[in-house]
N, C-alpha and C positions, 0 to 999 in steps of 0.2 A: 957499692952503689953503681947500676947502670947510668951512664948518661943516654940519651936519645937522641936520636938524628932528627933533626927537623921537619925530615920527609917524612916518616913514620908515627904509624898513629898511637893509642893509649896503648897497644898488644902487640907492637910492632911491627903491623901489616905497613907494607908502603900505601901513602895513600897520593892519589896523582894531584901534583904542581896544576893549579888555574893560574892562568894568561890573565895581565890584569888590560881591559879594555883600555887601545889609545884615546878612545873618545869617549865623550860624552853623548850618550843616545837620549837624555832627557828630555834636552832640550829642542827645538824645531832645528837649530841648527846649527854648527859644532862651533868653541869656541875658537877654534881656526880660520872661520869663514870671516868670523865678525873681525879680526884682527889683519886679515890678507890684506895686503897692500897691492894695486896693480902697477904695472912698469912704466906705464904713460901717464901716472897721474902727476898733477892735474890737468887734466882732458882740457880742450879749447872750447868745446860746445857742450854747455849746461845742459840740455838734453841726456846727454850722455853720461854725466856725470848726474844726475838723476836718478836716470835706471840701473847706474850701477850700484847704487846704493841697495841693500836688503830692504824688504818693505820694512821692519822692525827699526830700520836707522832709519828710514824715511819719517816713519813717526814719533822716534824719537826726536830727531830736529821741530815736527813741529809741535810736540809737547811744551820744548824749549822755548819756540817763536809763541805758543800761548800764552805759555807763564809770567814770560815777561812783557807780552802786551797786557797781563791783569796786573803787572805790578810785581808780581811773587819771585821771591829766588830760586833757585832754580837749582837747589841739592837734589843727590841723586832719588831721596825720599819723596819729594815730592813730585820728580821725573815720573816716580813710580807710581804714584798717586792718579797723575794725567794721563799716562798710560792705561791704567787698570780700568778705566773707563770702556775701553776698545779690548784687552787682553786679559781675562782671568786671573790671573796671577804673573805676578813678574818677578822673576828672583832677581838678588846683585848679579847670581853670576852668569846672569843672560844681558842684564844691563850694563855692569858696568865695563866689558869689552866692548859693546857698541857703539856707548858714547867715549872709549878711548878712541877708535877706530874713527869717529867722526872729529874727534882733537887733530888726529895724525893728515886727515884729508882738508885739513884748515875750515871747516865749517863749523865749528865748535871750539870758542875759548875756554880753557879749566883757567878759574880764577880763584882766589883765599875765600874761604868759606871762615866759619867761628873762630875755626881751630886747625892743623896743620893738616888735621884726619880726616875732615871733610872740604871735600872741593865742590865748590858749586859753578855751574855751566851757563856760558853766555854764547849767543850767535855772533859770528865771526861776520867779516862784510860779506865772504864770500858765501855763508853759508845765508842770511839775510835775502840776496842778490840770488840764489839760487832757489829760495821758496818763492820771491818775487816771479823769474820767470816762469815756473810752474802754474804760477797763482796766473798770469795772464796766457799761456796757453788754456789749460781748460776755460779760461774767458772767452778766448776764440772759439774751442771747440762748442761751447754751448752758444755761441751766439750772444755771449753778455758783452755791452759795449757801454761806454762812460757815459754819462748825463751830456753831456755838451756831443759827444757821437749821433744820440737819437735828436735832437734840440736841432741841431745847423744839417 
């Protein structure tokens, strides 16, 4: 009985070794990016610490800040639910490094969910205080100003 090399095919031609890809080309963009941490964080100015967010973390955060202004918990199932509103499909494994990556920049608390195997997500102050200033820039930029601004 021959044994086979594993290089070799059914007639024992070699057949050539495929390179198995470091990345993930599926998704918009690599599970690297969503996990990179930068050297200076936490930034001193929200601004910054804004834009450096992916736009996909941006709207993750305020899926979060939705859900729990209606009340709703805030598993990653139903991150996905609020999401899918704005994105087509959204898998775990574009989710759920995002909102690890927003745990690690303190804008997101993972808190006990039913059970050990689901964690469900709460906003942190920091991350709270950082859709706030956003929420009143574009105030400025549009020219929206509070009821007692237009009034006195």
């Amino acid at each position: 009985m021959r044994t086979r090399c594993p290089t070799t095919g059914p007639r024992g031609f070699r057949t050539p070794q495929k390179a198995m890809p470091n990345h993930d080309s599926r998704d918009l963009e690599s599970p690297a990016r969503a996990d990179a941490s930068l050297p200076d964080y936490p930034p001193k100015d929200g601004r910054r610490a804004w834009i450096e967010l992916t736009a996909f973390q941006r709207d993750c955060l305020e899926a979060v800040a939705r859900r729990e202004r209606d009340g709703k918990r805030c598993y990653p199932s139903g991150i996905t639910w609020t999401l899918e509103r704005r994105y087509p499909r959204v898998s775990r494994a574009r989710l759920e490094p995002n909102l690890r990556a927003l745990v690690g920049r303190d804008l997101l608390a993972e808190r006990d969910g039913p059970d050990e195997r689901v964690a469900a997500y709460g906003l942190t102050g920091a991350g709270h205080a950082l859709l706030i200033q956003r929420a009143e820039r574009l105030a400025v930029l549009c020219d929206l100003r509070g009821d007692s601004d237009r009034n006195g």
